[in-house]
C-alpha positions in Angstrom: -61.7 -57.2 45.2 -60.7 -57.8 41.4 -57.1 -57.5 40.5 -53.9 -56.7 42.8 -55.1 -54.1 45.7 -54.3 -51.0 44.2 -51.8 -50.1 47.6 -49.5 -53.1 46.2 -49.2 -51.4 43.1 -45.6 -49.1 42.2 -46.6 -45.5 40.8 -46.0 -47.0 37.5 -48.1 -49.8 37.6 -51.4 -47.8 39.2 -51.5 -45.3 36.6 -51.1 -48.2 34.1 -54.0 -49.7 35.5 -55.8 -46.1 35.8 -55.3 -45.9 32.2 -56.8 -49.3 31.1 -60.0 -48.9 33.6 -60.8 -45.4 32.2 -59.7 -46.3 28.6 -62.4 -49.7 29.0 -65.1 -47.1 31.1 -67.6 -46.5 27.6 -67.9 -49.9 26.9 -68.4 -51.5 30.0 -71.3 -48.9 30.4 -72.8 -49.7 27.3 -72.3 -53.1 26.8 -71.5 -54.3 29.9 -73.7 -56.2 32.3 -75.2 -54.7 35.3 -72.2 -57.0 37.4 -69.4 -55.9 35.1 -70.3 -52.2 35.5 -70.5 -52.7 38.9 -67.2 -54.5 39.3 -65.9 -52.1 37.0 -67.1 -49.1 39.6 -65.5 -50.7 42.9 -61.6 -51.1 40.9 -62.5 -47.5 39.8 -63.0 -46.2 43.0 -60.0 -48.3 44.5 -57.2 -47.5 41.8 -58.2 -43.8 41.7 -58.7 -43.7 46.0 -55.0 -45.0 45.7 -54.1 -42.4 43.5 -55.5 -39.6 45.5 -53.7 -41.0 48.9 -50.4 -40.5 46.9 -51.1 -37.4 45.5 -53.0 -35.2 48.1 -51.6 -32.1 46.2 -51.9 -33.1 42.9 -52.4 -29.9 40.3 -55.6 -28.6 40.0 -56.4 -26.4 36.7 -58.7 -24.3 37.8 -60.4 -24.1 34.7 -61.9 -27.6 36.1 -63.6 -26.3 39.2 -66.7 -25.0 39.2 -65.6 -21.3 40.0 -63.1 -21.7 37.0 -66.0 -23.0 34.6 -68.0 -19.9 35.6 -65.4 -17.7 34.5 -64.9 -18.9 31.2 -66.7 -16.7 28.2 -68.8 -18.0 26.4 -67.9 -18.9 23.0 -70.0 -16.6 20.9 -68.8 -18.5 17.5 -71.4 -21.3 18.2 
């Protein structure tokens, strides 16, 4: 594991690091080497598993589920 396990972490300080990780993602993908984007993919999946323990019933916009995509019109000004 890279950095402090993510159920150490107060509220505050996971969505800090949530931030940073996503904020760094591009890069890392682009320039990155293949063991930086692969470390970069486990403390993804650890901070963000953390975040969905504490927040089981997070808000969903259903305009991001695939039902909810289906729904929207098309945008006929295109």
């Amino acid at each position: 594991m890279t950095g402090v396990d993510p159920n150490l972490l107060d509220d505050q300080q996971l969505m800090k690091e949530l931030e940073t990780i996503h904020r760094t993602r591009h890069d890392t993908l682009l320039h990155g080497s293949n063991d930086a984007l692969r470390t970069h993919n486990v403390r993804m999946a650890e901070l963000e598993g953390e975040y969905l323990r504490r927040n089981p019933r997070r808000p969903v916009d259903l305009g991001r589920t695939r039902a909810g995509a289906r729904e929207r019109q098309p945008d006929v000004t295109r």
